[in-house]
C-alpha positions in Angstrom: 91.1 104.7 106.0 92.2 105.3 109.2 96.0 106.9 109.2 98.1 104.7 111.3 97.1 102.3 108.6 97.6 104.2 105.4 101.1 104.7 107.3 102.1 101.0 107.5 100.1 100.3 104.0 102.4 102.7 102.2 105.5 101.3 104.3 104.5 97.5 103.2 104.2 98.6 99.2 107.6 100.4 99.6 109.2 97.1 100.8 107.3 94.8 98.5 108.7 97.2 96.0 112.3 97.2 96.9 112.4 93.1 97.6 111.1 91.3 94.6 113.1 88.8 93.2 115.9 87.7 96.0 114.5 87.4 99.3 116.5 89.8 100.9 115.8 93.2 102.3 118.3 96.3 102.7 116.5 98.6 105.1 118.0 101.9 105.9 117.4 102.0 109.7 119.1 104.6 111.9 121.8 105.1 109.3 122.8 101.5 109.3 122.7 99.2 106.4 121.8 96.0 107.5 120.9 92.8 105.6 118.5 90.2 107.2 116.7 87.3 105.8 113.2 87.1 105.2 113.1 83.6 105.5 115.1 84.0 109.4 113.1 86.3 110.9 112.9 85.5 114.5 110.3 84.8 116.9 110.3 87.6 119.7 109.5 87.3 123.6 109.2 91.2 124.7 109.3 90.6 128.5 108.9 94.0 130.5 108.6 93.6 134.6 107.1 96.5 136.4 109.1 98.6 139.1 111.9 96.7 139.3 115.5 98.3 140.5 118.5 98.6 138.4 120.4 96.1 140.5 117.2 94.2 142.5 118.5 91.0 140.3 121.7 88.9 140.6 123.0 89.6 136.9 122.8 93.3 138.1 124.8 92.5 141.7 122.1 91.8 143.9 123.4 89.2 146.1 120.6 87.8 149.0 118.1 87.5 146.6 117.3 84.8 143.9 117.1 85.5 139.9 118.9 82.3 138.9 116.5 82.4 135.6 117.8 86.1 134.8 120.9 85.5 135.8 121.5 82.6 133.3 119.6 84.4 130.8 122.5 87.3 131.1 125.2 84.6 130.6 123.2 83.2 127.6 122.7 86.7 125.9 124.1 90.8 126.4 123.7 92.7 129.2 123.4 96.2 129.0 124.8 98.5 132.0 123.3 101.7 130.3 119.9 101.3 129.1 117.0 103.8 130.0 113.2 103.8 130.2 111.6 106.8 128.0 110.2 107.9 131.1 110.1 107.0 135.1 106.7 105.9 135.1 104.8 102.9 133.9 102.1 104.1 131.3 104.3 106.9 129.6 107.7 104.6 129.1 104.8 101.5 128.0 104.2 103.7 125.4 107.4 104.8 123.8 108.7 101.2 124.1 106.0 99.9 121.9 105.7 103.0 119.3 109.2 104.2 119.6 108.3 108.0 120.0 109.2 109.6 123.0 106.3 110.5 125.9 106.7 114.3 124.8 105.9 113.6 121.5 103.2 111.4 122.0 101.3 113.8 124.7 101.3 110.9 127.0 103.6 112.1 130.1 102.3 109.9 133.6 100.7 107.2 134.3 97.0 106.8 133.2 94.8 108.0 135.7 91.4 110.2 136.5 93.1 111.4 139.2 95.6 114.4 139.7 97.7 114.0 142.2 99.7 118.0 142.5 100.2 118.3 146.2 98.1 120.5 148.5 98.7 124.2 147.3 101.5 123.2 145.2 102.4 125.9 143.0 103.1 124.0 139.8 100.4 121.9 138.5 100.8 118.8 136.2 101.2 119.7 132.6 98.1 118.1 130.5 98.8 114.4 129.7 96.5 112.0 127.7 94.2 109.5 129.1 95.2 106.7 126.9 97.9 105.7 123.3 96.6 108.1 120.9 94.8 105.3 118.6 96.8 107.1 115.4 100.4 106.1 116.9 101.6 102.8 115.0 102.8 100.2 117.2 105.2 97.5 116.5 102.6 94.9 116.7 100.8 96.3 114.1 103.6 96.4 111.6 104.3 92.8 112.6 101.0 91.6 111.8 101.1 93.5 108.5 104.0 90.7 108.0 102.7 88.1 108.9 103.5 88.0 112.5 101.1 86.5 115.0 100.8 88.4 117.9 100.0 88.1 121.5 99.8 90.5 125.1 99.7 89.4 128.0 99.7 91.4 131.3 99.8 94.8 132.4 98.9 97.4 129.5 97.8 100.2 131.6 97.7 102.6 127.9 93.7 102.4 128.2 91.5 105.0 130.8 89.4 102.5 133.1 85.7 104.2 134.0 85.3 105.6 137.1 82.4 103.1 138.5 83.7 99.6 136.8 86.5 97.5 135.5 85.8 98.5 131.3 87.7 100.8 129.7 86.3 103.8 128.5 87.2 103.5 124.9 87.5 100.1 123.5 90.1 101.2 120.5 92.5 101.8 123.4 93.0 98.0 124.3 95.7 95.9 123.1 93.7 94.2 120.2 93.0 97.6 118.4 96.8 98.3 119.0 97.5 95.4 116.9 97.5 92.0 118.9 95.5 89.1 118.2 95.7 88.0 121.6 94.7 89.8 124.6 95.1 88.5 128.3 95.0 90.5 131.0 95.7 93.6 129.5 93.1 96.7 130.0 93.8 100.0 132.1 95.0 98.5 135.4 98.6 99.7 136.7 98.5 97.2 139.3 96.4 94.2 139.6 92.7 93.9 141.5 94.1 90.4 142.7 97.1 88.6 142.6 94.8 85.6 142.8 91.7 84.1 141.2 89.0 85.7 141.0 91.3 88.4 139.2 88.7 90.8 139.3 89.6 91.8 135.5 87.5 91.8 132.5 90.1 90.9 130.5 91.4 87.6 131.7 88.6 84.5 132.7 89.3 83.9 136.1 90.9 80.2 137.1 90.5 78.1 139.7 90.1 79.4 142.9 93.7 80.6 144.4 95.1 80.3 140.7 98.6 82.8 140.6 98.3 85.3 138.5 101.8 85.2 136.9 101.8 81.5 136.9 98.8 82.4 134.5 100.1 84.4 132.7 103.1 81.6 131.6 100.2 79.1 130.5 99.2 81.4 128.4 101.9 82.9 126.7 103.2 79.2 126.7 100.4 78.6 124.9 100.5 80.7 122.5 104.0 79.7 121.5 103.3 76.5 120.8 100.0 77.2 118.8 102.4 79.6 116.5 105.1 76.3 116.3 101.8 73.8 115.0 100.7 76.9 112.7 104.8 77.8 111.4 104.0 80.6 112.1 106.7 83.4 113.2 105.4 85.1 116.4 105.6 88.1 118.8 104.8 87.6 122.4 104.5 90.2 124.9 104.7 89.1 128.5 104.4 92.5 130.5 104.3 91.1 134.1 102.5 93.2 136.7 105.0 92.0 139.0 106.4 93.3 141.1 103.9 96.3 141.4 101.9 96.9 144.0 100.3 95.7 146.0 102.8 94.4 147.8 101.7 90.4 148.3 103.4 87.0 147.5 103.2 83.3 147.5 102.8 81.9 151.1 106.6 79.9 150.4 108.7 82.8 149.0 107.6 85.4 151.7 108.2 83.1 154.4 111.7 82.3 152.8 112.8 85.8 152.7 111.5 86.4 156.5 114.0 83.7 157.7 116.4 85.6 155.8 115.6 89.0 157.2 115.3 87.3 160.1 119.1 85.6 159.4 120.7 89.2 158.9 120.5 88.8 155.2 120.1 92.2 153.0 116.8 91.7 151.5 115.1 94.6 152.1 111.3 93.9 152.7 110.7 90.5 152.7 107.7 90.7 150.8 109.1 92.3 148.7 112.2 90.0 147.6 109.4 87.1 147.2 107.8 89.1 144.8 111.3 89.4 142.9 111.8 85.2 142.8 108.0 84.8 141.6 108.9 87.3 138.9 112.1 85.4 137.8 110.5 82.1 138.2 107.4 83.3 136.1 110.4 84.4 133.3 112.4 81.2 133.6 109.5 79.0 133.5 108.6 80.6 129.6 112.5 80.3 128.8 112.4 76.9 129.9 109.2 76.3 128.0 110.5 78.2 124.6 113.6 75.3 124.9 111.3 72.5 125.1 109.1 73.7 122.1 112.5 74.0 120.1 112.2 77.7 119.6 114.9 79.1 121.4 117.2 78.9 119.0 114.7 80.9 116.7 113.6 83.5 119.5 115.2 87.2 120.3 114.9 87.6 124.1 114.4 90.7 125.5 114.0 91.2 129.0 113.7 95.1 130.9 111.7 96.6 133.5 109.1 100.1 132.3 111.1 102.4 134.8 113.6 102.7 137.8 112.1 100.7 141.3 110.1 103.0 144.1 112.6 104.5 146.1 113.5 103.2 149.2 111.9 100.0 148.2 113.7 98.6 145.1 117.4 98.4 145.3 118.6 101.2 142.7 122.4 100.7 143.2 122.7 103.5 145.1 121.2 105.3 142.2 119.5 109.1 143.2 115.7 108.4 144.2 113.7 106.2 142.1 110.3 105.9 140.6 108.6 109.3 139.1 111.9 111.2 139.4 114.5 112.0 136.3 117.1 111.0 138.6 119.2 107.9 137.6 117.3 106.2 140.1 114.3 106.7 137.9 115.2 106.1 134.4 118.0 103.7 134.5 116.9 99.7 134.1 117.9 96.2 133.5 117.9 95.1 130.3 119.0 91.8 128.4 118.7 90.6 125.1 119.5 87.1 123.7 119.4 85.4 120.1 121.4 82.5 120.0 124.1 82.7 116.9 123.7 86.7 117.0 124.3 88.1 120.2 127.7 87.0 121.8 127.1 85.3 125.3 127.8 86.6 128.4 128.2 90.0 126.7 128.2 93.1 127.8 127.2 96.4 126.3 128.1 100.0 127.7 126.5 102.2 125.1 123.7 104.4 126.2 120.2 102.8 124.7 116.3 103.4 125.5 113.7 102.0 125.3 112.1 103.6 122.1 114.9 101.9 120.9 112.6 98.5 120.6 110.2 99.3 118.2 113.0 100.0 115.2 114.9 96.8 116.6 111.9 94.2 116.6 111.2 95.8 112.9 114.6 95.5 112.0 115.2 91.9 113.3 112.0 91.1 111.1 113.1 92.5 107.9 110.2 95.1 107.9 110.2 98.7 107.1 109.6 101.2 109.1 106.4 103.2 108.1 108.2 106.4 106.6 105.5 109.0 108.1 106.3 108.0 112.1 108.6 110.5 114.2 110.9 108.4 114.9 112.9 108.5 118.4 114.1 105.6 118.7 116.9 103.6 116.9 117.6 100.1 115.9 119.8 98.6 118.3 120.8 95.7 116.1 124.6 96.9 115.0 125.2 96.7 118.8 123.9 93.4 119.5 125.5 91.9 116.6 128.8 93.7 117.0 128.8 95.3 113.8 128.5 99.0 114.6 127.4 101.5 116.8 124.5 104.6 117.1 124.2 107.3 115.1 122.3 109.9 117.5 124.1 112.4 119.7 121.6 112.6 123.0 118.3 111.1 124.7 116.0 112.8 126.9 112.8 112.5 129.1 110.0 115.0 129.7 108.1 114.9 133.3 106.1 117.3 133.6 103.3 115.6 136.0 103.4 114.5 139.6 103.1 110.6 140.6 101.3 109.0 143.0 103.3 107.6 145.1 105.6 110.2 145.5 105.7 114.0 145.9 108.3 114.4 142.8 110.1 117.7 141.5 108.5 118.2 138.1 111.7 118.3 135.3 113.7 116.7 132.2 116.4 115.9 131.3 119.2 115.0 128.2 122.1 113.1 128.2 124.6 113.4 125.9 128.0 111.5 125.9 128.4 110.7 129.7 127.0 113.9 131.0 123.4 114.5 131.8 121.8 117.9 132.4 118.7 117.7 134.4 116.4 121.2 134.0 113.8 121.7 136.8 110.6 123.7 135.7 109.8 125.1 138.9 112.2 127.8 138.4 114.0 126.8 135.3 117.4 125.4 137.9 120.0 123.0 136.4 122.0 120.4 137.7 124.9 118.8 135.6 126.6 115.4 136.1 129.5 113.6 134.7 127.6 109.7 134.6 130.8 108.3 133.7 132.1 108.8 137.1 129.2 109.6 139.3 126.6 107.6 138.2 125.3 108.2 141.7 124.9 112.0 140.8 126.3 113.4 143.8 128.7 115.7 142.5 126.9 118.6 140.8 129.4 120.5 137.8 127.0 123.0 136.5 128.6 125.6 138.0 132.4 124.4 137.5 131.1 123.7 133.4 129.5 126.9 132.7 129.8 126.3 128.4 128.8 122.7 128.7 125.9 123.5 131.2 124.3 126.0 128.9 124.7 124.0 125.6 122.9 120.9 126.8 120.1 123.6 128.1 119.9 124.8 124.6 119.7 121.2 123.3 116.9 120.1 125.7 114.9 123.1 125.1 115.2 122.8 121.4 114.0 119.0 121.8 110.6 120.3 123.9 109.8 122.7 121.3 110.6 120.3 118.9 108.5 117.3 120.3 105.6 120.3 121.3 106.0 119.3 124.8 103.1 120.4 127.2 104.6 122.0 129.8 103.3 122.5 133.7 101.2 125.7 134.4 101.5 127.7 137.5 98.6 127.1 139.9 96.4 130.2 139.3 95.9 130.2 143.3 99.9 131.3 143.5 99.2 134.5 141.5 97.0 135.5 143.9 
């Protein structure tokens, strides 16, 4: 038997064990005791965006262009101003969102690629990485299933290694439906879409008509599979991870020429493309909200909406976060994040407390009465006393691990922990630190490792011991340099 499934076996017998008779389960999760009903476990819509910039939406201050659908969503649910991908690329942060382990652990550290992409002569080269989700890691979906939760994907999945000469993966047992899903559309080992319109050039989603939107696709299906679950009674998870708005950089015909006029009008829009690519991904959201009302789910459905990592730099709007996309900077790692479930989450909340998103695996199990398979390492931490105002998280620190260059950008290979409002970010070139107070420089301008001399070397200590902790693979030094 293979382990991840002796894991969740042994997990399911444990509950069975420690719920006969009344219904109710008291799981221990994160050091909360929390009591849910077996017979209110929610529906849950897991949407994840691609690239997007801490503030490139309204809810997040973003003022010429249009997210009415996330915007309302914001006032309908909580709104988190410090919430964190587990890494600052796509297929690395995928990956601790959906097993709740951190990159580091995992052995999964960039984005998913045959490629290397160390610059000419660089000195450093990129630390080993895998070329796909280790099949042993358990993933939320799979303990879902295990009770009795249907389950769908649909979009970007980028965990799987394409081949070098075609559009199959390499390893079937990397896809979404050996992860766990009954449903798969769309997802393979793309990070950014062959076409944004049919023929989609993807194995793993029929093409429609010719001209067909992608994301407009995308909805029908996952609409679909809503209201299949509804007719069945079924409780559901449904995983909408939109390519948008990853590259490449193209939009509807309408939306780009509306945010030209604005350009053209002065407005702050950045590229024009660009902004149309932001409405198409909020219409694409509010269109499944709208839908999830009209099948009378809403009311049974926890919300969450987040992007996998901080926008490209220069590109996105950050905030006037440092940098963006591949870096440990703010500007990398910080995100959007909302979360609604009507009658448990206050509206038009907000909530200041750092989270991450390995945090979502022990929430969706939580929410779900379901155990969490005792033999998994564990990062992240139910974030269910926060949403539900009823307490707050146990841990101390969170931390990311890049040790690998992106593609798109010639990045300083480092890591980083932040603990209480400061953050220590540790560069393995030549082992330098920079310290900031987040509290009141969220913008990271104002380096204290020098003025904090104690503080500076404790948080070293704690990152290191994390590395050695998670086995880490570090970057090795390009035998050409010793030369």
């Amino acid at each position: 038997m293979n382990l991840k499934f002796q894991i969740i076996s042994a997990a399911l017998i444990s509950l069975l064990l420690g719920s006969c008779g009344n219904g109710i389960q008291k799981e221990q999760v994160s050091g909360q005791s929390l009591e849910v009903s077996s017979s209110e476990r929610p529906n849950i819509l897991f949407i994840m965006v691609d690239d997007l910039g801490w503030h490139d939406i309204g809810a997040y201050g973003e003022r010429d262009i249009d997210t009415p659908n996330l915007d309302q969503l914001a006032k309908q649910g909580m709104l988190f101003t410090n919430a964190y991908a587990s890494a600052p690329v796509c297929s690395p942060s995928r990956a601790g969102a959906i097993t709740g382990i951190s990159p580091a652990r995992l052995g999964l550290t960039n984005h998913i690629s045959r490629q290397h992409f160390a610059p000419e002569k660089a000195v450093w080269l990129d630390a080993e990485t895998a070329l796909s989700l280790p099949n042993s890691a358990v993933t939320f979906a799979e303990v879902l299933k295990e009770q009795g939760y249907a389950t769908g994907f649909f979009g970007k999945w980028h965990l799987s290694l394409i081949q070098s000469n075609s559009a199959k993966v390499t390893d079937p047992s990397t896809l979404p439906e050996a992860q766990g899903f009954d449903v798969n559309i769309g997802g393979g080992a793309f990070g950014g879409p062959p076409s944004w319109w049919s023929p989609y050039k993807n194995p793993y989603i029929t093409d429609g008509e010719k001209g067909e939107y992608l994301p407009t696709r995308l909805v029908d299906e996952v609409v679909s599979f809503m209201s299949e679950q509804k007719d069945k009674k079924s409780p559901f998870l449904a995983v909408m991870w939109n390519y948008l708005v990853h590259s490449p950089l193209k939009a509807p015909a309408d939306l780009l020429a509306k945010y030209e006029q604005r350009s053209n009008e002065g407005k702050n829009v950045g590229l024009p493309v660009y902004a149309a690519m932001i409405e198409a991904m909020d219409t694409s959201v509010g269109k499944v909200l709208k839908s999830l009302k009209n099948l009378n789910l809403a009311q049974d459905t926890l919300v969450v909406f987040t992007s996998d990592n901080g926008g490209v730099w220069k590109l996105a709007d950050n905030g006037g976060l440092q940098f963006g996309k591949g870096w440990p900077y703010e500007g990398g790692v910080r995100v959007p994040l909302i979360i609604k479930w009507p009658g448990k989450i206050e509206a038009d909340s907000t909530q200041a407390e750092t989270v991450i998103n390995t945090d979502f695996f022990p929430t969706f199990l939580d929410v779900a009465s379901a155990a969490v398979p005792k033999d998994i390492p564990l990062e992240g931490e139910s974030l269910l006393p926060l949403l539900t105002n009823t307490g707050s998280l146990q841990r101390d620190a969170i931390f990311f691990h890049y040790p690998n260059y992106a593609w798109h950008a010639k990045n300083r290979l480092g890591g980083a922990v932040i603990s209480n409002q400061f953050k220590l970010i540790q560069w393995y070139d030549d082992d330098s630190v920079e310290l900031y107070n987040l509290a009141d420089d969220p913008y990271e301008s104002n380096d204290l490792a020098n003025a904090k001399p104690k503080l500076t070397k404790q948080l070293k200590k704690k990152f290191n011991q994390w590395l050695t902790d998670s086995k880490a693979k570090m970057p090795i030094k390009s035998p050409a340099s010793k030369q």
